[in-house]
N, C-alpha and C positions, 0 to 999 in steps of 0.2 A: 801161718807165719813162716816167713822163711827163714833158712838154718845159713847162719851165717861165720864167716870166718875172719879172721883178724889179715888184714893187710900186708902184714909184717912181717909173721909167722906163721901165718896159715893155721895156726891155733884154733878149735871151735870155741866162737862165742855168743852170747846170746842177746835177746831183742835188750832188756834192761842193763845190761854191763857199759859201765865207765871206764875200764879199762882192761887189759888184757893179762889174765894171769900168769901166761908164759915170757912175753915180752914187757910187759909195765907199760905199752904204749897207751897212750888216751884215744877212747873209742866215745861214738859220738852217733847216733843215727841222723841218716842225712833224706828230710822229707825231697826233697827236689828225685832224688833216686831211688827213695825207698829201699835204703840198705844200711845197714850201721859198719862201719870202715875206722879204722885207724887212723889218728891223726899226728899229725907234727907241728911244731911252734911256726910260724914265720918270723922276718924280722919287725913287721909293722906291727908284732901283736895278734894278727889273726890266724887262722890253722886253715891246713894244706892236708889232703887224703897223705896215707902216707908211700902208697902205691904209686911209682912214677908214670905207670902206664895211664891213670884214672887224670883225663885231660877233663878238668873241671872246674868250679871257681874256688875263691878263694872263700872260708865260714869263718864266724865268730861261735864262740856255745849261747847258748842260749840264755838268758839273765837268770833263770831260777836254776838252771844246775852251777853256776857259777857262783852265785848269791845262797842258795837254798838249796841245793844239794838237791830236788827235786826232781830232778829233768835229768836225759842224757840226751836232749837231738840239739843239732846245730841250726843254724840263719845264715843263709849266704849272707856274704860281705856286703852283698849291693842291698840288702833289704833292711831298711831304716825304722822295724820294728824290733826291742831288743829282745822280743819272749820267740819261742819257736811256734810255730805255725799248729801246734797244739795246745800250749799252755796257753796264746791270746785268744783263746776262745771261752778261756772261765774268766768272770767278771765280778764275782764275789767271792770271799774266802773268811771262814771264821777268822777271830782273833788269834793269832800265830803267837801272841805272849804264851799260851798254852798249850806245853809240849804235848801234849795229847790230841790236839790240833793238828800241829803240827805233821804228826804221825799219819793221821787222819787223810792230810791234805796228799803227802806224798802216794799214799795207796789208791788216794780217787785219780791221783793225776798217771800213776802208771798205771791203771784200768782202763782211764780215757784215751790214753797213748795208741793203747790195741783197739781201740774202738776207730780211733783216727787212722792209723795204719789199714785196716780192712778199709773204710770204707772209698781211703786213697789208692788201695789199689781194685777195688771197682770201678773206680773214676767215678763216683757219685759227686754233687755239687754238695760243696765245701767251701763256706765264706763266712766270715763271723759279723756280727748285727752292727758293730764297729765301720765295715763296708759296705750293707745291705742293712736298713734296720727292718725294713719289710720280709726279707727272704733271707736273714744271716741267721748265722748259732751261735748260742750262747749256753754257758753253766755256772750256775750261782749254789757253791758246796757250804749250808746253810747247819748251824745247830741248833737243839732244840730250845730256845731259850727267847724270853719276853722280850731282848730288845732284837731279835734276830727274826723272828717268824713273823708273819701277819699276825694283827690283832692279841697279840699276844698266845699265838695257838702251837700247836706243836707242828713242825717243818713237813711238810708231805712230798716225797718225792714225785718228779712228773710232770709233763711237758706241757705249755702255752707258749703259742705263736712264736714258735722257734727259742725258748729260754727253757732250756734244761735245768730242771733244781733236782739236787741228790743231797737228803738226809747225813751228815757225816758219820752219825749211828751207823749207819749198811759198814762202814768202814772198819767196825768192830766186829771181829769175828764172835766172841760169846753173844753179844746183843741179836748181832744178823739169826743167828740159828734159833735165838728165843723168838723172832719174826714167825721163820718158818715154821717150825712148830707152831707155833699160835694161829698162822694161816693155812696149814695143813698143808705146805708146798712140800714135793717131792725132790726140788730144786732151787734155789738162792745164792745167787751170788754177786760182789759189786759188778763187776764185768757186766754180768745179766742184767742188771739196773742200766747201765747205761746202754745197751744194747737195744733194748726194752724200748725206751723213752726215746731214744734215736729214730727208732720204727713210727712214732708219732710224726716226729717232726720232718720223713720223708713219706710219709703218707700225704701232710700236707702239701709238700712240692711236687711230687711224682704223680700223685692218683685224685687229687681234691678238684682240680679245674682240667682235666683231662678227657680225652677217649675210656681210659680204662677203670674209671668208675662204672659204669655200668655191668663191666666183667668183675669188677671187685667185688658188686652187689650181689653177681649169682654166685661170687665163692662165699663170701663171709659175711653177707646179711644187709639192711640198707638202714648203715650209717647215720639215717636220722632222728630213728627212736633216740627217746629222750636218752642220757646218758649219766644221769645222774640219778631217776630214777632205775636204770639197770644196775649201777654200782648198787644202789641198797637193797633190792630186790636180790642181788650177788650174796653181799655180806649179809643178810637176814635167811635168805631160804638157800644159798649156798648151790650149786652147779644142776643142771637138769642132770635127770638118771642116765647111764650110759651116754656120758659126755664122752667121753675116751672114745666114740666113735666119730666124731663131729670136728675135736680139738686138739692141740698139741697138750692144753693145761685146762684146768678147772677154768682158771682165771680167763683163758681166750673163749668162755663160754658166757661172759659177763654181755657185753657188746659189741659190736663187727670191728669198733677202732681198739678192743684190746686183743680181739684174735689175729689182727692183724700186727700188730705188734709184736706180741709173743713171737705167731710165726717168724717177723720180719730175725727177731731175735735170735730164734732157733736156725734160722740160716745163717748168719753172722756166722754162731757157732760152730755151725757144719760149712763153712767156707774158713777159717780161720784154719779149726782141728784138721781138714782135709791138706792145704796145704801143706803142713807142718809133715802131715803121712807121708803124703808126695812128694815134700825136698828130702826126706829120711831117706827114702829110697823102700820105705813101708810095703812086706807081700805078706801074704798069707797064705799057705802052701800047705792045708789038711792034709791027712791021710786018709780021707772019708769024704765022699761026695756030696753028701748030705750039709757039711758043715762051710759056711759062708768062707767063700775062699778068693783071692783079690793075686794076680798072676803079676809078674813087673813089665809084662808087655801090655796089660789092660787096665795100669792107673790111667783114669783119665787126663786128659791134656789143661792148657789153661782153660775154663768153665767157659762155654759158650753154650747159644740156645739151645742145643743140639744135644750138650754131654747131659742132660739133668739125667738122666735114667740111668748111666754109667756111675754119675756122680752121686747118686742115691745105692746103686748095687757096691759101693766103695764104703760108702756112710756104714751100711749094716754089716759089713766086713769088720771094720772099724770098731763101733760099737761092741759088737761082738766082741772083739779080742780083750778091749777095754774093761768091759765089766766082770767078764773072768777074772783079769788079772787085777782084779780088784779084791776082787772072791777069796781070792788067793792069800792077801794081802791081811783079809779079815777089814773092810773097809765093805763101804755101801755101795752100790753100784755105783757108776761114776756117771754113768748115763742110763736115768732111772724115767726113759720115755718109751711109749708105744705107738708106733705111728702106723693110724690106721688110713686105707687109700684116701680118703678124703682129706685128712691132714697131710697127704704128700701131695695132692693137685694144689692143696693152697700154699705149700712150696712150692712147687713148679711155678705157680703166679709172682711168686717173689723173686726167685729165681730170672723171671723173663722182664720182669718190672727192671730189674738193676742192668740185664744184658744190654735192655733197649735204651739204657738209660748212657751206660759206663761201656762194659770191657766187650 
């Protein structure tokens, strides 16, 4: 994520802020630039950056941070849809009479936000089913409830033919950690859920009808074993022994479309955290050789095919410092993963999928 600053005053502000604490200005992220900037009234009605230098069009805010308080990005003036080019992408929403919904709704929608910002600035394709119904995305944030689910059953997060469903439950943090524990995950989070499920629905476009299925098969297995029999063979006898040599998670030891997922996930996550290091201006400068140390003339540059082993020697820097300062903190690791060499070639495959793809 990149570290951003208020137009006006040069104040640090962040990805989620409506407005600037030092100045009162209205801030707004603007997908066209993938920057969130200060804005100012016009007289038609619509907002203006508020940067005279920033030669650009003229926005409106988007319907639900104006209506719903949900959103903070803008719609240019000439675009005749009135949600942001994030929000017209969910297509169902629980009943909003129920402020706990409601609640709900705003926490999947700033999860989704960061999920859409990464994958815009990969440049990965991005079109909602509204445009594309064959090849668009879509998210229906569903509760558990008989006139809501199929058949009357309980809501299952997880992806078909480009429609993302996310449980509203994940949204609750007591509920999500009763998840974890009861699945024995070392890691859970909304973020990770939509991160997760996103890896499906670019596996479909990027690697399903491609060249690079057959390289996907010698990393993560051939995709055609039944996959509903591996889910219960999953949850009934539970990971093969020394999986942690094969997987990032238990779970990507299930079938080759949820190792790939995961992994797709775990990069997201280590592209996101990485930049955020890197606009900090993030070093690491031990007093001991031994100990993972990251120099500010050897952060890697913007990700190309080339950085992944930079961008990996950065990562465990990272980690490192993280989980300490966690330690510290009296808190759990914050990054409670091992990645053994097999699980970082099937990064690198992910990694080279999105290069060839986007940036």
């Amino acid at each position: 994520m990149r570290v951003f600053h208020c137009d006006h005053c040069r104040n640090l502000v962040f990805f989620e802020n409506i407005q600037c604490l030092t100045c009162d200005h209205t801030l707004a992220f603007l997908p066209d630039v993938l920057e969130v900037r200060a804005l100012k009234p016009t007289e038609n009605g619509l907002w203006r950056v508020s940067d005279p230098q920033f030669n650009g069009p003229e926005y409106r805010l988007c319907e639900n941070y104006t209506q719903h308080n949900v959103c903070n990005w803008a719609v240019a003036a000439t675009d005749a849809d009135p949600l942001c080019l994030s929000c017209r992408l969910t297509r169902v929403l629980p009943c909003l009479d129920i402020d706990a919904n409601k609640q709900a709704w705003y926490l999947l929608e700033q999860a989704k936000r960061r999920l859409i910002y990464s994958l815009a600035k990969l440049q990965l394709p991005l079109i909602t089913k509204t445009a594309d119904p064959g090849q668009g995305l879509a998210f229906e944030f569903l509760k558990d409830d008989p006139t809501a689910a199929p058949a009357g059953g309980p809501v299952l997060t997880g992806h078909a033919d480009g429609l993302i469903t996310i449980n509203i439950a994940e949204a609750d943090d007591a509920e999500r950690e009763r998840r974890r524990m009861q699945l024995h995950e070392p890691y859970r989070t909304l973020l990770g859920h939509f991160r997760h499920e996103s890896g499906h629905y670019y596996w479909d476009r990027l690697i399903r009808d491609t060249p690079l299925r057959e390289q996907f098969r010698k990393l993560f297995g051939d995709e055609r074993a039944d996959y509903g029999e591996a889910l219960q063979r999953h949850y009934q006898s539970g990971p093969p022994a020394a999986w942690q040599n094969q997987y990032i998670s238990a779970y990507a030891a299930s079938h080759p479309w949820e190792d790939w997922a995961e992994s797709w996930s775990h990069y997201l996550h280590m592209f996101d955290t990485l930049e955020t290091a890197r606009e900090s201006g993030f070093a690491l400068l031990p007093k001991r050789r031994d100990v993972p140390q990251v120099r500010p003339d050897t952060i890697p540059p913007k990700p190309s095919e080339s950085a992944f082993d930079s961008m990996m020697e950065y990562w465990f820097a990272v980690t490192y410092l993280l989980n300490n300062l966690n330690r510290g903190l009296g808190q759990k690791d914050g990054y409670p993963f091992v990645l053994s060499p097999q699980v970082v070639e099937k990064l690198r495959f992910v990694h080279l999928v999105c290069q060839r793809v986007g940036v």
